[in-house]
C-alpha positions in Angstrom: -13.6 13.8 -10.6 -11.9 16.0 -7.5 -15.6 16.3 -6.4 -15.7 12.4 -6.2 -12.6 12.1 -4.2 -12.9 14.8 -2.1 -16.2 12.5 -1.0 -14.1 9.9 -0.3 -11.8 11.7 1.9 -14.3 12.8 3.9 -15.5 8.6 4.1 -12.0 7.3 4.4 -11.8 10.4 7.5 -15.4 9.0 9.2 -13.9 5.3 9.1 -10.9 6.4 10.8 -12.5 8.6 13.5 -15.0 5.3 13.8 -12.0 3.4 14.6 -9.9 5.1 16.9 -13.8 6.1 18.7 -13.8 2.1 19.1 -10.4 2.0 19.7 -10.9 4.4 22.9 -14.2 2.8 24.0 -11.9 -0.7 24.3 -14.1 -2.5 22.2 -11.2 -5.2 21.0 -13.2 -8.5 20.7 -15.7 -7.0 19.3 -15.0 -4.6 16.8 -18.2 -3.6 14.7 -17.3 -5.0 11.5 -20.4 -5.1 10.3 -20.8 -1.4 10.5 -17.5 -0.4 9.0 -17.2 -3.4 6.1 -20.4 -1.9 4.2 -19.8 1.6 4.3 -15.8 0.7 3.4 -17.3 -1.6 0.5 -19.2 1.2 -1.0 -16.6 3.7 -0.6 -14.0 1.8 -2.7 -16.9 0.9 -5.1 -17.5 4.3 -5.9 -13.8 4.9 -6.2 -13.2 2.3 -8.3 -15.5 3.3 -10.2 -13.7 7.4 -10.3 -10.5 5.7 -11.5 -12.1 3.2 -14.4 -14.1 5.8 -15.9 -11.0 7.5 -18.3 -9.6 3.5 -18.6 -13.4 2.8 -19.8 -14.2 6.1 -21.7 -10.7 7.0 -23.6 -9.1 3.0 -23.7 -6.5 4.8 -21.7 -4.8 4.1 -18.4 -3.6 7.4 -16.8 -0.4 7.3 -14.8 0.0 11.0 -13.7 1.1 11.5 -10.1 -2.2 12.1 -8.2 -4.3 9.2 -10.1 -1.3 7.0 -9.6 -1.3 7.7 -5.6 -5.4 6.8 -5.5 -5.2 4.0 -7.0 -2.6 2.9 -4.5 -4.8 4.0 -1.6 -7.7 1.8 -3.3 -5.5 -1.0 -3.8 -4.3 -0.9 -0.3 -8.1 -0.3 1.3 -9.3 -2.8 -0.8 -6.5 -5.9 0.4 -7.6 -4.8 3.6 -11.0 -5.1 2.9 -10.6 -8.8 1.6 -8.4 -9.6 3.9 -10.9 -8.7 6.8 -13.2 -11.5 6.0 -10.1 -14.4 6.5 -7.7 -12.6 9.0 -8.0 -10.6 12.5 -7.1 -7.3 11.2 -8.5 -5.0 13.8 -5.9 -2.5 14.5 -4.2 -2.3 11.1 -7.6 0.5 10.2 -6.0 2.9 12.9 -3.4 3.4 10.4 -4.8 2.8 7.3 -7.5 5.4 7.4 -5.3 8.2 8.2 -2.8 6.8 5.8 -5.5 6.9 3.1 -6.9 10.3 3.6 -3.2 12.1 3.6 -2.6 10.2 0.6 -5.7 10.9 -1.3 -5.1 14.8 -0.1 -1.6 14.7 -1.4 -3.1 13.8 -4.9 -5.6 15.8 -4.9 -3.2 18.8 -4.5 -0.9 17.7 -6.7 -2.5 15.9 -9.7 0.7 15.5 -11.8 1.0 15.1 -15.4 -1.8 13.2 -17.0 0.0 11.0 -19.0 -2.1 8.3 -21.0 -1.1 4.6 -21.9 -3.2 2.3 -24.3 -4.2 -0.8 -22.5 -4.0 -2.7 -25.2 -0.5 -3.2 -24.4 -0.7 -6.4 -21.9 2.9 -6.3 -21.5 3.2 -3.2 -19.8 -0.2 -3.1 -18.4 1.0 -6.1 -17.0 3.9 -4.9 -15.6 2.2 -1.7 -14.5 -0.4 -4.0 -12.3 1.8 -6.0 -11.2 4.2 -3.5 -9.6 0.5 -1.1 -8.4 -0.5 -4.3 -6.6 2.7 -4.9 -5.2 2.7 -1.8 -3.6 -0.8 -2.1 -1.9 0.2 -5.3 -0.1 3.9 -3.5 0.9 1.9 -0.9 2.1 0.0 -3.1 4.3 2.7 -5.1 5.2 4.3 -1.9 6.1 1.6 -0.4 7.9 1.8 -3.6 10.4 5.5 -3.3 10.8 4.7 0.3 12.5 2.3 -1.4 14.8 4.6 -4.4 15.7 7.6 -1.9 16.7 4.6 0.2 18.9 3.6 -3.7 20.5 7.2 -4.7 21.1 7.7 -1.4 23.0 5.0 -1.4 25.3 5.9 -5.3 26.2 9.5 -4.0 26.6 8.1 -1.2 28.7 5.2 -3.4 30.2 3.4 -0.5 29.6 -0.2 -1.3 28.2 -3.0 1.2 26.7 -6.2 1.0 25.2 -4.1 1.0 21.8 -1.8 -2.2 22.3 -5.4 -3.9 23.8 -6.9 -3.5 21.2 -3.9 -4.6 18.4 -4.2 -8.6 17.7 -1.4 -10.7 19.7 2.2 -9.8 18.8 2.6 -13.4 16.8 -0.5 -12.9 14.9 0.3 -9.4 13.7 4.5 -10.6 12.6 2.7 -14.0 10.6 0.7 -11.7 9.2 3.1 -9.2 8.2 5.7 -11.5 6.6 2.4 -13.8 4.6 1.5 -9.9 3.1 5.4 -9.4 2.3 5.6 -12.8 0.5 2.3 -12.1 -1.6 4.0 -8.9 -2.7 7.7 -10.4 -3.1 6.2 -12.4 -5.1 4.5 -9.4 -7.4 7.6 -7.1 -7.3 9.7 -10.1 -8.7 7.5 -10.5 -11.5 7.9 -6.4 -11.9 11.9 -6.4 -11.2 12.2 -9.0 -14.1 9.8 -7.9 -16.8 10.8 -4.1 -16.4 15.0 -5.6 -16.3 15.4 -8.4 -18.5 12.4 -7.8 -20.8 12.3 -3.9 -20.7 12.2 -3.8 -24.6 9.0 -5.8 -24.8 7.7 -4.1 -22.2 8.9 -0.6 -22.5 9.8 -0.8 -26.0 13.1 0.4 -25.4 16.2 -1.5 -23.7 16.5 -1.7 -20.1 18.4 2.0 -18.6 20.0 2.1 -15.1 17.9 4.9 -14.0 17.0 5.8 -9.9 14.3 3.8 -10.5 15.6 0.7 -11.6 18.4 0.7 -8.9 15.8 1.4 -5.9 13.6 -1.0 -7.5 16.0 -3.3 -7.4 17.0 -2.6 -4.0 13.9 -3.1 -2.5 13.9 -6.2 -4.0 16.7 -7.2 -2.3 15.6 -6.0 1.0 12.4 -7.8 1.5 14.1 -10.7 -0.6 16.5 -11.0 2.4 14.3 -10.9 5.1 11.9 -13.6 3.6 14.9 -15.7 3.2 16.4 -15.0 6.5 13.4 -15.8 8.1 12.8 -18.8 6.6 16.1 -20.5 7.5 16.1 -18.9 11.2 12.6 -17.8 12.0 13.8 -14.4 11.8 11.2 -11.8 13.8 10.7 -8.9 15.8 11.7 -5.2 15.9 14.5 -5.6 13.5 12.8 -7.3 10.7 9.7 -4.2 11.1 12.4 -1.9 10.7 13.8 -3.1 7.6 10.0 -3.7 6.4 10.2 0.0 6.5 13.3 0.7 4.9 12.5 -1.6 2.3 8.9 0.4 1.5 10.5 3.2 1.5 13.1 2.6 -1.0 10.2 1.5 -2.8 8.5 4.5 -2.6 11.4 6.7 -3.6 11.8 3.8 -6.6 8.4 4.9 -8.4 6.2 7.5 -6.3 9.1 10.0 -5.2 10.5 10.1 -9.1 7.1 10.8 -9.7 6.8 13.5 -8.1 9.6 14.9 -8.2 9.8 14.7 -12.2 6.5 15.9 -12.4 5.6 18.6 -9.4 9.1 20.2 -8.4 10.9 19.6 -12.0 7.4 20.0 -14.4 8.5 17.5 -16.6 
C-alpha cells in the first residue's frame, strides 16, 4: 500500500511541475488539458482503487489518520477533475498539486491508528461521506480563496505576472469559489445535524460537546454567514477569501488536527 502511494506522489509531483512549466511558458488560453486530464484520471483511478481495497477485502472502512488524509486529497483531485470538464479551472492545479503531494507525504509519515468501521452502518457511513466530501469541495473552495487574495493584490498593485495571466478573470474565480462553498454548506449541514441532533443513531451514543463538535459547528457558522451575507448584499472580494480560510481551517482543526493530535503526539 505505501508503495502505491508513494507512486502517486511522484504523479501528483509531475502534474504540478507540468503546470507551473505551462504556467511559466504563458500558455493561459490554452492550457493542455488533454495532456494532464488522462494522466490525472488514471492516477486517481489507481488511488481509488489503494483506498477501496481494505473497504472491499475486510467490509471495513478504515479511518486512521494517514488513510483519512488520502482520501481527502482524492476527494479534492477528483472534484477538480469533474469540475474541469464544466468550469475554467486553470490555475486552481498550481495549488492543488502541491497541496496534494504534501498531504499525501504527511500521511504517509504518519499513518495513524488503523481504526476499522463496518460499512454496514449507513448512518454513520453516511455521515462519515458526507462530512469527507464536504471537505474536498472546502478544500477547493479554499484553495481559490488563496488565489483570489493573490489576484486582488496584483490589481491593487497593478502589478501583473505570468501567474495572475494565467488565473481565470477575478469574477469567474469568486462565482466559482462561493458555487464550491454552497455545494459543501450544503454537505456539512447534513454532517452538523446528523452528528448533533441524531448522534445516538449515528454514533450510538448521545451527542458530547467535544473540540470537535464545537469547531464543527463553528465552521458551520462561518461559511453559513458568508453564503447568507452574500446573498442579501453580493458580498465579495478579499474579505470574504479570508474568512473562506478561517472557516477551513477551523474545519481542519474540527476533524483532521484531533486526529492527529489524538493519534500521533498523544498515541491514543
Amino acid at each position: 500500500m505505501p508503495t502505491v502511494f508513494i507512486c502517486l506522489l511522484v504523479v501528483y509531483a509531475g502534474l504540478g511541475a507540468f503546470a507551473w512549466y505551462c504556467q511559466q511558458q504563458g500558455r493561459s488560453k490554452d492550457y493542455p488539458w488533454r495532456t494532464e486530464l488522462p494522466v490525472l484520471g488514471a492516477a486517481l483511478t489507481a488511488h481509488g482503487a489503494a483506498l477501496l481495497m481494505p473497504v472491499i477485502q475486510d467490509k471495513i472502512l478504515i479511518m486512521g489518520f494517514g488513510y483519512s488524509v488520502s482520501l481527502i486529497v482524492w476527494m479534492m483531485l477528483f472534484i477538480y477533475f469533474v469540475g474541469s470538464f464544466f468550469y475554467s479551472l486553470r490555475g486552481l492545479q498550481l495549488l492543488l498539486y502541491p497541496c496534494a503531494v504534501m498531504m499525501l507525504f504527511l500521511g504517509l509519515v504518519f499513518p495513524g491508528k488503523f481504526i476499522g468501521y463496518k460499512i454496514a452502518d449507513l448512518p454513520f457511513m453516511l455521515h462519515i461521506g458526507a462530512s469527507l466530501f464536504a471537505y474536498g469541495l472546502f478544500g477547493i473552495a479554499t484553495l481559490l480563496s488563496v488565489l483570489t487574495i493573490l489576484l486582488h493584490r496584483s490589481l491593487h498593485r497593478r502589478s501583473f505576472s505570468k501567474f495572475t495571466g494565467f488565473l481565470p478573470p477575478l469574477l469567474s474565480l469568486e462565482r466559482l469559489m462561493f458555487q464550491t462553498m454552497l455545494a459543501g454548506f450544503i454537505l456539512l449541514t447534513y454532517s452538523v445535524v446528523s452528528g448533533t441532533f441524531f448522534a445516538e443513531a449515528v454514533f450510538g451514543k448521545p451527542m458530547t460537546f467535544t473540540h470537535k463538535t464545537v469547531f464543527g459547528i463553528l465552521s458551520w457558522l462561518i461559511y453559513g454567514g458568508l453564503l447568507l451575507k452574500h446573498g442579501m448584499t453580493s458580498w465579495r472580494g478579499k474579505n470574504v477569501a479570508v474568512w473562506t480560510i478561517i472557516g477551513f481551517v477551523s474545519l481542519m482543526i474540527a476533524y483532521i488536527g484531533s486526529k492527529f493530535v489524538l493519534e500521533i503526539i498523544l498515541q491514543k
